[in-house]
Every structure is written in structure tokens, then in C-alpha cells.
N, C-alpha and C positions, 0 to 999 in steps of 0.2 A: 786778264790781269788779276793776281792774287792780293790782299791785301789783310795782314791780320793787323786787330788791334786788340791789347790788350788795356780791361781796365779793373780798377780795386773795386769791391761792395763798398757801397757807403753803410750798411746798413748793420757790418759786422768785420769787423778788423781780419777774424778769419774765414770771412765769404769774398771770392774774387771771380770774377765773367769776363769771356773770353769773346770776340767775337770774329767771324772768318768771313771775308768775303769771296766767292768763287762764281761761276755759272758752270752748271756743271747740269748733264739731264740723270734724273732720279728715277727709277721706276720702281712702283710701288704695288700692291697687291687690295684691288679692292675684295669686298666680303665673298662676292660673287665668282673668287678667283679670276677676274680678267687683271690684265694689268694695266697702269694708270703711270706714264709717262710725262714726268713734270721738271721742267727747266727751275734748279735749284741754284738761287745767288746770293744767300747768305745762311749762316748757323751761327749758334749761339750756346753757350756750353758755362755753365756755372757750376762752383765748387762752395762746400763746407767742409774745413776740415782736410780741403784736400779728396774728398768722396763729392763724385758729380751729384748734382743737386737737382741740376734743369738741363735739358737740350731743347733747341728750339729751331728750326727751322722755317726760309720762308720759299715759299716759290711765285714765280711768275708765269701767268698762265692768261688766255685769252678768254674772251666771253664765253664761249661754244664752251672750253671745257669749264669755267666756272656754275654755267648750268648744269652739267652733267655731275658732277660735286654736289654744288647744291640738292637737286633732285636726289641724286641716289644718298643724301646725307653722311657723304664721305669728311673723313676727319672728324665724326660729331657733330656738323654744324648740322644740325636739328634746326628747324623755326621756334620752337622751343625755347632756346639757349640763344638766341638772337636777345642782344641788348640794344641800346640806343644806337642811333644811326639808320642809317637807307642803303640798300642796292639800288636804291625805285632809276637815280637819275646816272647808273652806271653808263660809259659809252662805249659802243662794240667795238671799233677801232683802236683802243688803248688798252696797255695791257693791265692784268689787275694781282695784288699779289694776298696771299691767304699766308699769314703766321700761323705755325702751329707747333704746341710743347709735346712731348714725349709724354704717356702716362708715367708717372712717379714710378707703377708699382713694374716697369721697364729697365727704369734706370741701372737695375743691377747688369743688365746684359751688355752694357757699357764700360762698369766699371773697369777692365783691364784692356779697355781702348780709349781712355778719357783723360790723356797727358795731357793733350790741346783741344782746342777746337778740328784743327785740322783732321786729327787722327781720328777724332769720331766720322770727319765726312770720311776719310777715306776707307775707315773700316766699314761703312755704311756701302761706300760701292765694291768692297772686296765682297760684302756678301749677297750684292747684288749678280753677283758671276759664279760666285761659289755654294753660296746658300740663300735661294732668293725664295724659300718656304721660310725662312726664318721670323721671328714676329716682329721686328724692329722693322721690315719695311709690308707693315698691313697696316692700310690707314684709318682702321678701329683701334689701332696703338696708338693715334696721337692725335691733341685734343688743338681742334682752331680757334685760335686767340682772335684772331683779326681779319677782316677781309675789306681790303683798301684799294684805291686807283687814284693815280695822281694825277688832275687834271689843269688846265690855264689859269683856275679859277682859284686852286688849290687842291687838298687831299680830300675826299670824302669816303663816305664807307660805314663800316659798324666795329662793333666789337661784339664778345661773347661773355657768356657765363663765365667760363673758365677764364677770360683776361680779370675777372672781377674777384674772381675765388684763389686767384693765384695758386695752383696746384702746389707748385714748385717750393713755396712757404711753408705751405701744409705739409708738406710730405717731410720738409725740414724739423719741422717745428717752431720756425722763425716768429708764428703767429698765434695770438691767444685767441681762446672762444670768444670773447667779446669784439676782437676781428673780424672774424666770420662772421660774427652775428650782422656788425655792420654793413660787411661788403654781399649780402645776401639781400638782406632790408635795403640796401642801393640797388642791387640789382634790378629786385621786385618792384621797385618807385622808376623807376627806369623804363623797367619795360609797359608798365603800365602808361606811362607818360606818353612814351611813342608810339603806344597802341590803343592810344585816343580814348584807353579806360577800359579796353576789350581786355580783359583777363579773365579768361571764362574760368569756369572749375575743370574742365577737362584741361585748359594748359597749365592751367596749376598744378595739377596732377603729373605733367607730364615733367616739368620746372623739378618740381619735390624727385620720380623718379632720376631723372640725371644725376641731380647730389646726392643720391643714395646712391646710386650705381657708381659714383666715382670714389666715395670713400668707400662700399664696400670693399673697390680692388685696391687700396692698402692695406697692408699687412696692419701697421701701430695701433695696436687696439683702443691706442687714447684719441687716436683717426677716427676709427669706428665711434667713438661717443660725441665726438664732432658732426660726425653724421645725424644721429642721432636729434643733439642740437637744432642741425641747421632744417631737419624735417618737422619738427616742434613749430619753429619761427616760421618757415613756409604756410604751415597748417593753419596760422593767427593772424595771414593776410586770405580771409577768403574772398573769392568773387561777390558780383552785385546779383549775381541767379542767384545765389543758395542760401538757403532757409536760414541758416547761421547769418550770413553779412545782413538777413531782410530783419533780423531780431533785434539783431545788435544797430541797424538803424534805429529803428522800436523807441527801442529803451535809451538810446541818448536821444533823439528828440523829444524824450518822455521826463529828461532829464533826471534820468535815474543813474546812482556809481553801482557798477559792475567792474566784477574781474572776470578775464575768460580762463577756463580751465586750462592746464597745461596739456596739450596731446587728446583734447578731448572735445568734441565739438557742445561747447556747452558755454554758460556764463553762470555766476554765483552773484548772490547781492542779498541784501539785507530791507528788511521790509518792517515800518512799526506803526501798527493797528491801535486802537482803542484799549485794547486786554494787553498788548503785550509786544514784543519785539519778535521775530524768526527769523531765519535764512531762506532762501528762495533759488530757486534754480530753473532755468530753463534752457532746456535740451533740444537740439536738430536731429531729427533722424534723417541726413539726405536721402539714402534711397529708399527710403519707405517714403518719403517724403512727409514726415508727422513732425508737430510740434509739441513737446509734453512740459508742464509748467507744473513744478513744486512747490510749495510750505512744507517747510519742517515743524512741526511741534516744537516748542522750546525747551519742554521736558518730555521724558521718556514715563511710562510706569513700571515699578519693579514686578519681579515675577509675578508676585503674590495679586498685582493689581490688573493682570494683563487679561484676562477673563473677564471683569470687570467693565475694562473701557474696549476689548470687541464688543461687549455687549452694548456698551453707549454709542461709538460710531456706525452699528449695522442698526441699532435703530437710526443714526443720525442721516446713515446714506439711503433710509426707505424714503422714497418719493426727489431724493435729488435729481434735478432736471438736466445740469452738466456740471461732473466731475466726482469726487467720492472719495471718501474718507480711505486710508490702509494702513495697515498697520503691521507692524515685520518683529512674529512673537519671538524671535529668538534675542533682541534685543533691546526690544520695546521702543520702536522709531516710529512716530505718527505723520504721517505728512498727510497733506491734499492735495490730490492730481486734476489737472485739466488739460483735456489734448484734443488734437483738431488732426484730421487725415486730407492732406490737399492737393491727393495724387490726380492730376487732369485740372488742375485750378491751381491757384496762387493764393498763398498766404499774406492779407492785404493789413495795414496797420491795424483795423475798424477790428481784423479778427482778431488779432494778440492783444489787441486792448482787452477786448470781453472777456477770452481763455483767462488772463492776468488777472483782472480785477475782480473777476466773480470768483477766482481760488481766493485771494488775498480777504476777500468779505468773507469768505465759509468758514477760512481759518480764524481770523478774530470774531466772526460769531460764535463759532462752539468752541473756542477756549477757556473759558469759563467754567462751561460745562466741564471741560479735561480735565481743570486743572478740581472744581470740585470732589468728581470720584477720584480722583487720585490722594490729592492734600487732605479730603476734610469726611471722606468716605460717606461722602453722598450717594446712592445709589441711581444705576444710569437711569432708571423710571424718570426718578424724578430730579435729575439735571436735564436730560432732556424736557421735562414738562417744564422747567422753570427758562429754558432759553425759549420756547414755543412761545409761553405767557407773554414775553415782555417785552419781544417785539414781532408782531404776524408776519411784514412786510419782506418777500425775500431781498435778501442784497443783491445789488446789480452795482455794476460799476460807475452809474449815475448817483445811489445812494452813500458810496463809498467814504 
């Protein structure tokens, strides 16, 4: 039994979706060139403009082959790209069905078979007879929204990235960046939720690749900066391993305001001393596994002054115990470093407290001195000797 229904978008006077219902068997081509025979009973076909927008497909298939799918990661469904929801309490005897859209950057090979719904299924099986290399039936071409089984109890199941990202929007342009950003940031809260908090940095990594890989294969280069985007936001939820999520614990139970870098595993914040006020930075290097902790000087020296204060900070870093003065002659930038290597160990609060606190005492101890040679052309001898004088005690993060 055939059954079309046609309905309007709500969403745009001139977007309208089509839906067809049939059972028909599909064969499709996995990566492996075997082919993959699936009982197809509905599609779905949406227009802008009159230019197809979305196709979408669902089939009905039984457990045996939904492992074989799963495993060999047919359609995209990745573990990865798994959002909220279970397979855990699927039942072998029922059958289960997996929605899936057409990638966007596809859709053109449709356009002069996208009158209806119908006429994309049936040009989909003319070239399953006539052209079955073709790429519209390889199921790296289209992306699984859904994988559901309706049981006594009700429907359970999951969804995916892509049901979240809505390709079909994106590729329209129906959607602003501030969209995405939400339905990404939903995603990530999602899957974290249902995986009991396990978001290691490797599936994040793996999260982040997908949505790059799906906006790369659009063409609209305003796509590509959407990508862009949504790899930024990804990058600003890290895991509970990595040296980044262990810092930024740190410092808010330290109850310090930071900002995190944009695209950059780092945070910024503001720090004020005895002498004076600075900026502060602290950096993750994951795979090195180092953490390096900033002061910026508040003032620079001009040219004429930079000979000057190397000469007062390399007396000032003889005998430092951890961390040291630099200084960057081409534009006369002073900061204090302190960093920790905690490759085979863990970076434990007790450490970035010390790294933190013994830079932020070194910089407001010899400020004074800076700002001396510099403002009042004290000679570094004796700015040095006058911060020695007046007080012995080194700064630790107890005298702070």
C-alpha cells in the first residue's frame, strides 16, 4: 500500500515536505563495496524555493543487521555521534528502524528527480539497476538521524549529532550561528549526561572531527565558518583528564574571574598585588603535558631602556629557585613564568596553587624595582639592592 502525504513548512511560507510511504527493499553499497540490502518504508523530501533541501529515508531492519551497521559504522552512526538515549534494552525479535538524511553536499544529484517524494524513491531504484556505483546509494552518503524500535511499553532508542545539527537547515541557511552554537552546546550536555560524565578528550576529539568533516563537504563558504565556529565551542567544553578542565577547576574553586582563550587552550584574568595590577595567563600544553603560568609587567621599557632592565632581571633571576624573569627585546614585554612538567603524574590543585602564587609574589616583589629603572632611572645595581634591603623573606604563596 502506497500512501503520500503532502505537508506546508511551518517554518517558511516557501519551504514545503513531502512525505511517501512505501516498502520497497533498497540496496545500498557499503565502504567495503559489499552491498547492504534494507527494507525501505518511508522517505521524505523537502523543498526551498522549490530546490530540494533534505531527503531522508527510514528503513526497517532486524537486530543481526542493526549490529552489523552499528559495528562496521554504516550511515555515520559513529559511538561518537550517539546522543541521548539506549540500544542497551533493544529486543531481538522486533524490528528496529534507523532514519537517515542525505549529506547536503549530495542533494544536487537529485535536483532534476525531486518533483516529489516519490520520484526520488523511484529514481533511487532506476539506479539501483542501472547505476548502482553511483554515490547516492553508498551509505557514507547519508547521515543517521535516529535509530528507534517500537515496543509494548512504547518507542525507545537514541538519536544523533546530525538529528541535533540539523544538516538540512544548515545547508539551507534557515539557521543562525547562534543556532548551532546552541544545538551543539545541547548536544555536548546530552551526551555527557548519558555517559554518566565520561567525555574523555579522545571523544571529544573525535565529536569536534565529525563537525568538521561534515561542514567541510559543503560548498557555502559561510558553512565552512560555521564549522569553524562550532570547532571553537567544542574546544571550550574540555574533559575532566586534561590539564585545561584540571586548571579551570583551580581557579573557580580559587574563586578567581577568568576568560578562556578563544581557540586556544589557555585562560586570561587579572591579578592585583601590593605594587600594582597585571594580566596573567595560564596555559595547558596537553601533549607535553606542562603547565606554564604568566605575569605580564604592566609597563613595557622603551628601547633606549631595554638594556637596562635585562640588566636588572638577569641579576633578578640569579638564584631564583622556581620560575624567572623574560623579557621579549623587540617590544619590551616583561612577564614571569612558572611551569610544572607532569608527564607520568598528575597535575594536583596543591601544584598550581604554588606555580600561581610564587609567579604572582615575584611579580609584585620586583615591580618596583621595573618600574624604578625605567620611570625614575635608577640603575638596576641599585634597584635591585634596594628590593633585597627591605625585605630578606622569599615570597611563597603562604606570605602572599
Amino acid at each position: 500500500m502506497i500512501r503520500r502525504i503532502l505537508s506546508v513548512g511551518i517554518q517558511a511560507m516557501n519551504t514545503r515536505t513531502e512525505d511517501y510511504q512505501f516498502n520497497h527493499e533498497l540496496t545500498l553499497w557499503e565502504p567495503t563495496q559489499t552491498c547492504l540490502a534494507l527494507l525501505a518504508v518511508s522517505s521524505s523530501l523537502a523543498w526551498q524555493d522549490d530546490q530540494p533541501i533534505e531527503c531522508r529515508l527510514t528503513f526497517q531492519i532486524d537486530s543481526k543487521l542493526y549490529k552489523q551497521i552499528y559495528t562496521k559504522t554504516l550511515f555515520n552512526l559513529k559511538p561518537e555521534i550517539r546522543g541521548s538515549g539506549s540500544d542497551d534494552n533493544f529486543q531481538p525479535d522486533r524490528p528496529i528502524q534507523i532514519t537517515a538524511t542525505l549529506k547536503p553536499d549530495r542533494l544536487p544529484d537529485l535536483a532534476d528527480h525531486a518533483s516529489s517524494a516519490e520520484a526520488t524513491v523511484n529514481y533511487l531504484l532506476q539506479l539501483i539497476q542501472e547505476k548502482p556505483d553511483h554515490p547516492l546509494l553508498y551509505t557514507e552518503n547519508w547521515l543517521a538521524l535516529s535509530v528507534q524500535q517500537q515496543q509494548e511499553s512504547g518507542e525507545i532508542g537514541y538519536t544523533t549529532l546530525w538529528a541535533t545539527l540539523n544538516p538540512a537547515a544548515i545547508a539551507a541557511g534557515t539557521v543562525s550561528e547562534a543556532d548551532i552554537a546552541q544545538a551543539i552546546t545541547q548536544f555536548f550536555s546530552d551526551w555527557t549526561e548519558t555517559n554518566l560524565g565520561t567525555l574523555t578528550e579522545n571523544a571529544t576529539a573525535q565529536i569536534i572531527d565529525e563537525v568538521g568533516n561534515f561542514f567541510n563537504d559543503l560548498a557555502d563558504a559561510s558553512i565552512n565558518a560555521f564549522a569553524d565556529f562550532s570547532t571553537e565551542l567544542a574546544q571550550s567544553t574540555p574533559s575532566s583528564n586534561t590539564l585545561l578542565s584540571q586548571i579551570i577547576n583551580f581557579f573557580t574553586e580559587d574563586d578567581w574571574s577568568f576568560t578562556k582563550l578563544q581557540g586556544e587552550p589557555a585562560l586570561r584574568m587579572a591579578f592585583q598585588g601590593k605594587n600594582g595590577v597585571w594580566t596573567c595567563y595560564a596555559k595547558a600544553r596537553e601533549e607535553q603535558q606542562q603547565f606554564l603560568f604568566y605575569s605580564l609587567c604592566p609597563i613595557a621599557p622603551p628601547k633606549e631602556k631595554r638594556s637596562e632592565i635585562a640588566h636588572f632581571l638577569t641579576r633578578a633571576n640569579y638564584g631564583m629557585t622556581i620560575g624567572n624573569f623574560e623579557l621579549d627585546f623587540n617590544d619590551g614585554e616583561i612577564r614571569y613564568k612558572t611551569s610544572i612538567d607532569v608527564e607520568g603524574d598528575r597535575l594536583s590543585p596543591a601544584l598550581i596553587k604554588r606555580i600561581i602564587y610564587i609567579n604572582v609574589a615575584m611579580m609584585d616583589e620586583y615591580l618596583p624595582g621595573i618600574k624604578a629603572v625605567i620611570e625614575q632611572g635608577v640603575s638596576p645595581e641599585a634597584a635591585i639592592r634596594a628590593i633585597e634591603q627591605s625585605d630578606d623573606t622569599v615570597p611563597t604563596e603562604e606570605n602572599v
